[in-house]
matplotlib code that plots the C-alpha trace (Angstrom):
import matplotlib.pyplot as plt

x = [66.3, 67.8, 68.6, 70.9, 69.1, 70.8, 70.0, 67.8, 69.3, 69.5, 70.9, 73.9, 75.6, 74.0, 76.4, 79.0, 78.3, 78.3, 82.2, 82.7, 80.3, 81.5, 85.5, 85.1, 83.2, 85.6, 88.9, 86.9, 86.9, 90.4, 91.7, 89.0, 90.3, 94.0, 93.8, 92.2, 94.7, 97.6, 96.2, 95.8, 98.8, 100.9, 101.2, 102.5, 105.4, 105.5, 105.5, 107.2, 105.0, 101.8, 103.2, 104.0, 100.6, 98.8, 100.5, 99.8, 96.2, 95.7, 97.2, 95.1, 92.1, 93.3, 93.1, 89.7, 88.1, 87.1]
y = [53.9, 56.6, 60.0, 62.7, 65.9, 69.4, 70.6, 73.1, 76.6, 78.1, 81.0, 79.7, 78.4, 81.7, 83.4, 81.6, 81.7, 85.3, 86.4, 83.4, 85.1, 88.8, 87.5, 87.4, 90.6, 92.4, 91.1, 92.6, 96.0, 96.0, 95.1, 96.9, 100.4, 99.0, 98.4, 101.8, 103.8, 102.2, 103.2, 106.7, 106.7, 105.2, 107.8, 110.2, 107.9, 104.9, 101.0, 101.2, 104.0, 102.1, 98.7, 100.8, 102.5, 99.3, 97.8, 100.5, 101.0, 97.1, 97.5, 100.0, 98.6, 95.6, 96.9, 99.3, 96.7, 94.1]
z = [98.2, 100.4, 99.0, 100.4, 101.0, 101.9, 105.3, 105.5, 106.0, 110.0, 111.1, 112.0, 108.6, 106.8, 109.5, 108.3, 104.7, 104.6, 104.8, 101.8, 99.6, 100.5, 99.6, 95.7, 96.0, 97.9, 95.8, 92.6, 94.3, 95.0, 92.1, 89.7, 91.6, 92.0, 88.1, 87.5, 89.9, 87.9, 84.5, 85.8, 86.6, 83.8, 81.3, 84.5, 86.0, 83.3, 84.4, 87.7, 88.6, 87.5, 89.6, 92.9, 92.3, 91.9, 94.9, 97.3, 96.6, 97.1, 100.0, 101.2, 100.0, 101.8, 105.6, 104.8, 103.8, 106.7]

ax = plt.figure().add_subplot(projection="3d")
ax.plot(x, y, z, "-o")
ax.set_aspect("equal")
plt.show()
């Protein structure tokens, strides 16, 4: 009976591994501080404020961190 057996990990696919694992992280960053710049700023500006808010700091966040 033959059994399939993960490859043992090289440098090479760890390489590659490492931006995939780094993604979730780095959307949770964005949109805990997106989230926490539009609740700042909600009582100031209301809704629309809070959205534009939200949306430039995700932007942002977007392009510093690569």
């Amino acid at each position: 009976m033959s059994t399939v057996r993960p490859e043992a990990p090289s440098q090479e696919s760890s390489d590659g591994e490492a931006p995939a694992r780094r993604l979730p992280t780095r959307w949770a960053v964005i949109v805990l501080v997106a989230g926490l710049a539009a609740v700042a700023s909600s009582p100031v500006g209301g809704a629309v404020t809070a959205i534009g808010v939200a949306t430039a700091v995700a932007a942002a966040l977007h392009k510093m961190i690569d």
